[in-house]
C-alpha positions, 0 to 999 in steps of 0.5 A, spaced: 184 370 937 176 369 937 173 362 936 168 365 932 168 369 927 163 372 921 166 372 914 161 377 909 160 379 903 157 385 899 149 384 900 146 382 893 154 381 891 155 375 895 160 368 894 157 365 888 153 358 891 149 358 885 156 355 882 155 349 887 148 349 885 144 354 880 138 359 884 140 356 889 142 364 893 140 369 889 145 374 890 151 370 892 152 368 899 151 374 904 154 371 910 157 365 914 160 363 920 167 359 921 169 356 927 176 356 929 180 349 932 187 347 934 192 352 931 186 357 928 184 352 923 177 350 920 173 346 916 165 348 915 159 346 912 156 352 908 149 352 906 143 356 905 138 351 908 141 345 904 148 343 904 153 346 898 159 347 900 166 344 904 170 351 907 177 348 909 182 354 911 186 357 917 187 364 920 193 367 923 195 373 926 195 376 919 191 372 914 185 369 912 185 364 907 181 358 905 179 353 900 171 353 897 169 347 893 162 345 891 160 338 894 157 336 888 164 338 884 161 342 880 166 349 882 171 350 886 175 357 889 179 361 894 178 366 899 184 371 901 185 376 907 189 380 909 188 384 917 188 391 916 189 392 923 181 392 925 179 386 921 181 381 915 180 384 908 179 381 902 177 377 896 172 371 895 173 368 888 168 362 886 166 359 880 170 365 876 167 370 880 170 374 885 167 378 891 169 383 896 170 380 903 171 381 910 172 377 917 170 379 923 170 377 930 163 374 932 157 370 930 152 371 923 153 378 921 146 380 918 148 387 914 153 384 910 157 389 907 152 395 908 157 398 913 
């Protein structure tokens, strides 16, 4: 398994960081990074230019899954995916609302959910 890996959500669609933080990412979350450690698990910091929120998951050959929770408290939420063969697919779900996801091998992916 590939150490970095982009996790994206539908352009204008996205995670709900405005939970964590109102206006702080209109649309939602488009993409992050996760880096994988020892037995593909990972604990990042995902911000859009300030820090909002703590993502602590794992990855295996066949799932994807990982806790959000808002630094300041004020939400927290899952994200679930399931290989499909050429990617993790599934869904993120913050502050009550749930957006489709994907998880692909690789650094930032700037399309999002485009193609």
């Amino acid at each position: 398994i590939s150490a970095l890996w982009s996790v994206s959500f539908p352009a204008g669609a996205g995670l709900n960081a405005n939970a964590c933080v109102p206006d702080i990412a209109p649309g939602g979350l488009c993409s992050q990074v996760v880096q994988l450690r020892t037995l593909g698990q990972f604990e990042e910091i995902w911000s859009p230019g300030t820090p909002v929120m703590r993502v602590n998951g794992v990855m295996t050959a066949t799932q994807f899954s990982a806790t959000v929770t808002c630094l300041n408290g004020a939400a927290s939420g899952t994200l679930q995916a399931t290989w499909n063969g050429e990617r993790y697919v599934g869904t993120g779900t913050l502050g009550g609302s749930t957006s489709s996801m994907r998880v692909t091998p690789g650094n930032y992916d700037p399309d999002c959910l485009t193609r």
